[in-house]
Each structure stands twice: as C-alpha cells, then as structure tokens.
N, CA and C atoms as a LAMMPS dump frame, in Angstrom:
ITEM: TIMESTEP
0
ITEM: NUMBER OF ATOMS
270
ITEM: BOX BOUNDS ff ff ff
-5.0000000000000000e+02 5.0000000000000000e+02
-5.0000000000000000e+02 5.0000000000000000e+02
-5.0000000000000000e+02 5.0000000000000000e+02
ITEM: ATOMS id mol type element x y z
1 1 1 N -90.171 -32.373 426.209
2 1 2 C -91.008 -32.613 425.044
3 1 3 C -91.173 -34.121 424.86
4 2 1 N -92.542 -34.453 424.719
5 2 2 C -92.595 -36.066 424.418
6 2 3 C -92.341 -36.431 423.138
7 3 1 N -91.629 -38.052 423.365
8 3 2 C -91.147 -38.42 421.698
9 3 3 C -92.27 -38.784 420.794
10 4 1 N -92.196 -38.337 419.886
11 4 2 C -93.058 -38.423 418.564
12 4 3 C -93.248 -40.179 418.576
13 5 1 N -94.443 -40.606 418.701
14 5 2 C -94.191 -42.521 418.244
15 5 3 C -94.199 -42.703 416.924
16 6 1 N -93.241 -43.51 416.929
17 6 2 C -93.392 -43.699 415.148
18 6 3 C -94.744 -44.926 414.919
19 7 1 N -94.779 -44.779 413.136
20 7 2 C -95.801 -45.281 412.668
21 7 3 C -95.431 -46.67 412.265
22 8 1 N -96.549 -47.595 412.473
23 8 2 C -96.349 -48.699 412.749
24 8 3 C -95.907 -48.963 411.266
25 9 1 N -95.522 -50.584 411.193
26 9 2 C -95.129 -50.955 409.915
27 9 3 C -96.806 -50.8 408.928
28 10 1 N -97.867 -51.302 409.21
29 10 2 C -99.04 -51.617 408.562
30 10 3 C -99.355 -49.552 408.139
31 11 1 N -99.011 -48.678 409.001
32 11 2 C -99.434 -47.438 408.778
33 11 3 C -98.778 -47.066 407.414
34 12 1 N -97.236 -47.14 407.774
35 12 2 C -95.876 -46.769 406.836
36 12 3 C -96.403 -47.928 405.08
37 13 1 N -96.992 -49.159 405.736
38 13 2 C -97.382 -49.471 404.176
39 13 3 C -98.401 -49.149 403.252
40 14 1 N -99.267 -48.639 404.188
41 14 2 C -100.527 -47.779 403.903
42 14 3 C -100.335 -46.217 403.112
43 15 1 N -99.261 -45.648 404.054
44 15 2 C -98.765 -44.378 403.261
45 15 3 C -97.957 -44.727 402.123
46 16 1 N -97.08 -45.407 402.02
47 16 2 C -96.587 -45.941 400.549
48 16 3 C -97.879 -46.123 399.745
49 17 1 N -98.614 -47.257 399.453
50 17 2 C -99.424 -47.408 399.223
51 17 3 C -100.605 -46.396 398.716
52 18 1 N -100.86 -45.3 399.363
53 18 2 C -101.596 -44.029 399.589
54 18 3 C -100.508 -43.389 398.02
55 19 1 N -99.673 -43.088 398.457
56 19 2 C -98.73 -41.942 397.437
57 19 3 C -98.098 -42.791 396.146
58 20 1 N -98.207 -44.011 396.529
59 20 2 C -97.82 -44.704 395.019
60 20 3 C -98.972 -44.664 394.043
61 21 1 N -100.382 -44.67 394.57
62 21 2 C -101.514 -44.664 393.991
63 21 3 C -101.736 -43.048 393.162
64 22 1 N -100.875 -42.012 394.282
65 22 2 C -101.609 -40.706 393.605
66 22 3 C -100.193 -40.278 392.308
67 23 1 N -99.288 -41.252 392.549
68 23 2 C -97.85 -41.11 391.31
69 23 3 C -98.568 -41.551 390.238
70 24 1 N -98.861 -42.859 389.858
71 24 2 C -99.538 -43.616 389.425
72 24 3 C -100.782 -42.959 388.371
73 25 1 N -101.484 -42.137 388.948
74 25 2 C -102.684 -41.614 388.421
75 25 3 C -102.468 -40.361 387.833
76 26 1 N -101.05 -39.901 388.321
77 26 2 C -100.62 -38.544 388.109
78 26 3 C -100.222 -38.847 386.523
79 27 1 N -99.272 -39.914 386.622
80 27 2 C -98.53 -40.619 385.445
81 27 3 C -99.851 -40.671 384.071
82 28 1 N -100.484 -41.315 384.763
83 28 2 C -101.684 -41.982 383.311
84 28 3 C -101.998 -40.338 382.903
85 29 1 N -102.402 -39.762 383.617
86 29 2 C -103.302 -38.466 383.329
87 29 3 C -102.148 -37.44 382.433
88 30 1 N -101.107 -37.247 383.086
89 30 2 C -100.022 -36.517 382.528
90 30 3 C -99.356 -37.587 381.097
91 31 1 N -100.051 -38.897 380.554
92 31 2 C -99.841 -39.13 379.345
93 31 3 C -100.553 -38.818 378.226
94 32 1 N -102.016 -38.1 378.815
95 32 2 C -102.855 -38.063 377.923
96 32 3 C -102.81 -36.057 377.545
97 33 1 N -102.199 -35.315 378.823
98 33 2 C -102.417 -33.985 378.85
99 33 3 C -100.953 -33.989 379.425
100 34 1 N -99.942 -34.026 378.806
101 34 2 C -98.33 -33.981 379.064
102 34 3 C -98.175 -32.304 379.236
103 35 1 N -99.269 -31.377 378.878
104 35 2 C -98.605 -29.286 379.073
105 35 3 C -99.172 -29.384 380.547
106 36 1 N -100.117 -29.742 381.269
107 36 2 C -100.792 -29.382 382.354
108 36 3 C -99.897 -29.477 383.444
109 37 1 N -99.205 -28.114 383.326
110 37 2 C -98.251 -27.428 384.64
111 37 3 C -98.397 -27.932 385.865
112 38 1 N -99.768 -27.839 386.346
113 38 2 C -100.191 -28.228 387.683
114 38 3 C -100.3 -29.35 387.925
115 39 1 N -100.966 -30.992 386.69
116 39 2 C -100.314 -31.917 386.905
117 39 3 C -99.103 -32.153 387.374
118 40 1 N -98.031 -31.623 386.531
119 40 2 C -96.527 -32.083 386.547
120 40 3 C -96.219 -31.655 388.041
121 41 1 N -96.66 -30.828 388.277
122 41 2 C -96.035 -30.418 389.607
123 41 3 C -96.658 -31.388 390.924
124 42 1 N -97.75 -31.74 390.892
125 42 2 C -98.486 -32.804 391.523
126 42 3 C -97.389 -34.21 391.608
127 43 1 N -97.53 -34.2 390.111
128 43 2 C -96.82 -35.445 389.843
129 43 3 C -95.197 -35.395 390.708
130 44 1 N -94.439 -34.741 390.974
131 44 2 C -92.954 -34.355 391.059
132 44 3 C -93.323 -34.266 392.612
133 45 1 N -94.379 -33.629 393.406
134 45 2 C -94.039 -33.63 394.544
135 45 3 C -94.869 -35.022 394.972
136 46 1 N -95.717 -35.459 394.791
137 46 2 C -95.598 -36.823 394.785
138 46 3 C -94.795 -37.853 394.601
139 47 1 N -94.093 -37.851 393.371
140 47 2 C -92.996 -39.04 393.465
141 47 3 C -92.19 -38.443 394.379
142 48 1 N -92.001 -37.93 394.988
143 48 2 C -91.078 -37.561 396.122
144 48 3 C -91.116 -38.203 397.509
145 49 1 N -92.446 -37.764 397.749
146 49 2 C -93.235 -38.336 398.954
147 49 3 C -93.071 -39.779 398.924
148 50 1 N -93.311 -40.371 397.74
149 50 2 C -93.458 -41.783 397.745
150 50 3 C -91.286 -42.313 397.553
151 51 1 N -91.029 -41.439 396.894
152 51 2 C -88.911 -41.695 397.398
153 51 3 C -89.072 -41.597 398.691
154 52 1 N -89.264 -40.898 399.632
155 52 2 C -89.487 -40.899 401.359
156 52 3 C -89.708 -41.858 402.088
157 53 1 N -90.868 -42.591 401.249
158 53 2 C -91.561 -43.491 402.063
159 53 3 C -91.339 -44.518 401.786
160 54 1 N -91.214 -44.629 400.813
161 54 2 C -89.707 -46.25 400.671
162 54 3 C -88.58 -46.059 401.58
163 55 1 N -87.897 -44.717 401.548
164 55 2 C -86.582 -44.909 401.909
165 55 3 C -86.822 -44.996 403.299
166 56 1 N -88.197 -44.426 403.944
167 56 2 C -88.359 -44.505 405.828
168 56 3 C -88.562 -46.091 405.788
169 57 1 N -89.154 -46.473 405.306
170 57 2 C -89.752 -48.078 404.943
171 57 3 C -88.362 -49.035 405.091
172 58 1 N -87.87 -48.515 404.163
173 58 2 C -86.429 -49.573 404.381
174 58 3 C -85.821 -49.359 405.577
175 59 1 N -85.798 -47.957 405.946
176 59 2 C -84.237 -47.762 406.702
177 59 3 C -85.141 -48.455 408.163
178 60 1 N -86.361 -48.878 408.273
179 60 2 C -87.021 -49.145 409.469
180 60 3 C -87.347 -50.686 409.195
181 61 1 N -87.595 -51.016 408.36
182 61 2 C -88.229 -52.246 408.084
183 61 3 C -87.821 -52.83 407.414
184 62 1 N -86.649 -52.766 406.138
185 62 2 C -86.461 -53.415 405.327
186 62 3 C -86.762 -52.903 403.27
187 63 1 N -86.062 -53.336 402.724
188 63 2 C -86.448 -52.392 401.248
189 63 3 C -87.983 -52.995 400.769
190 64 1 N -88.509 -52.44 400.233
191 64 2 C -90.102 -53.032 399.555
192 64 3 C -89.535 -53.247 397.998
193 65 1 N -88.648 -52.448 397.455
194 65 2 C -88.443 -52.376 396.312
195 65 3 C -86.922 -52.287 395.677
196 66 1 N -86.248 -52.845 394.97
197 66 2 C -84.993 -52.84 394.488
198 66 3 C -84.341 -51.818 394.783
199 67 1 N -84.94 -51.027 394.619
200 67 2 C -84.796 -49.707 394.727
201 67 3 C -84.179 -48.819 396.134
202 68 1 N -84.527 -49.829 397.12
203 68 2 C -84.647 -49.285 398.189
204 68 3 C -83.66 -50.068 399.083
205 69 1 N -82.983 -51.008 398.51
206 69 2 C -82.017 -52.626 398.782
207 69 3 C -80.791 -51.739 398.955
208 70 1 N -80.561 -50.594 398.187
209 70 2 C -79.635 -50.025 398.236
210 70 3 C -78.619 -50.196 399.778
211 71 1 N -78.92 -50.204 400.954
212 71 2 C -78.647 -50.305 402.138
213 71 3 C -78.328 -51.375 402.365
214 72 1 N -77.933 -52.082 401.624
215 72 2 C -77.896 -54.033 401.796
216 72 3 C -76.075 -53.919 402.359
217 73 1 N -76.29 -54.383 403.38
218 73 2 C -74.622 -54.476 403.372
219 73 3 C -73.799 -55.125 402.86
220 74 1 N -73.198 -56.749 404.014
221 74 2 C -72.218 -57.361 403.965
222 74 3 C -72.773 -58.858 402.676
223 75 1 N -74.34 -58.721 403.179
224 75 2 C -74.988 -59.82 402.6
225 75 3 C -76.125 -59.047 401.877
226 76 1 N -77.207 -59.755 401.207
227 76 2 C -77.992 -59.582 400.706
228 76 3 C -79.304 -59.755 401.682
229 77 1 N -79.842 -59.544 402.221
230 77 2 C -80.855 -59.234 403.6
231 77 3 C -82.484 -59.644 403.135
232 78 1 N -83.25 -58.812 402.621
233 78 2 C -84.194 -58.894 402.329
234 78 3 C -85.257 -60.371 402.126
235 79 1 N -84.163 -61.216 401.724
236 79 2 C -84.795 -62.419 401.565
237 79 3 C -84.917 -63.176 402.848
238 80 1 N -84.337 -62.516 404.212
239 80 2 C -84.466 -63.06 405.364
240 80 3 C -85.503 -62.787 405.894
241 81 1 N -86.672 -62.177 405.728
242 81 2 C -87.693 -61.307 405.933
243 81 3 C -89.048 -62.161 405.836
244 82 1 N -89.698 -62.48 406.402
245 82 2 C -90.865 -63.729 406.028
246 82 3 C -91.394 -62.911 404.991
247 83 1 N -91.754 -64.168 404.385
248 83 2 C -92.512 -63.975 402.875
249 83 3 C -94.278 -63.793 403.498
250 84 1 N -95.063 -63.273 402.547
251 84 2 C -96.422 -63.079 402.463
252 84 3 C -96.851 -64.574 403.182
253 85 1 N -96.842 -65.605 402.683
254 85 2 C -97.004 -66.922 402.839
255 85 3 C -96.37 -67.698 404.162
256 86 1 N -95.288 -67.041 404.575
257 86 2 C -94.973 -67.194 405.78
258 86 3 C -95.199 -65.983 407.325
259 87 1 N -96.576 -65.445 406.82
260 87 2 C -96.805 -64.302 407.7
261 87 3 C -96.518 -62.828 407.622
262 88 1 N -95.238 -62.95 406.809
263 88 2 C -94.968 -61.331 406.352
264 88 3 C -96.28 -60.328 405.546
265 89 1 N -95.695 -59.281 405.565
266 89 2 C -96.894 -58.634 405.069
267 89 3 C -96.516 -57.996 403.884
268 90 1 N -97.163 -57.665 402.712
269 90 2 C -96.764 -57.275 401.466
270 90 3 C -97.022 -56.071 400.915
C-alpha cells in the first residue's frame, strides 16, 4: 500500500483557516438563535475539526496558538520559528 503524503504546511494552514472561519460564523449565528439544534451541532463538530488541526499543525510544524504550545518541552520553542517578517508564514 502506498504512503498517504502528508499536507504541506501552506495546505494544513489553509484547513485551519477553512474551519476556524466556519467556528467563527457558527458562534455569531448561534448568538443571535442560541435553540437552533442543528446550529449547535455544526458548531461542536466544527470546533473539533479546528482542535485537530491545530493539534496536527503543532505536532508537525509548531503551535499557531497558546493553545497548542502545550508540547513545549525543555525550553520554550516557538519563538525559534521565523517570524512573518523574517519569511515565516502566518
């Protein structure tokens, strides 16, 4: 069986990106109509997707979000990472 290639870093920020947008919209909408069942459930398996894709994000690339630093070992890491301004990507 051939190995699955993984997705590049620019793909993996794109899918973050992608599912933080549909949390996000889930959120605003579910403040204005908080009973709509099928929102909430949108909303819940979405923020999920987007917990995933941070946590593939970090454990491959590094944390995007505090959140995701959790894995920091001996030192504090993340800040070794080029910045936007030094080529990194955001």
């Amino acid at each position: 069986m051939a190995a699955q290639k993984q997705p590049s870093r620019q793909q993996m920020l794109q899918w973050v990106n992608m599912v933080s947008f549909a949390v996000q919209e889930a959120n605003l909408y579910l403040d204005t109509h908080p009973k709509d069942q099928a929102a909430l459930s949108y909303f819940q398996e979405y923020a999920r997707l987007r917990n995933q894709a941070l946590d593939d994000f970090a454990a491959m690339y590094g944390p995007l979000t505090i959140d995701t630093a959790k894995r920091c070992g001996k030192m504090w890491e993340w800040v070794n990472e080029p910045w936007p301004w030094q080529g990194g990507e955001c």
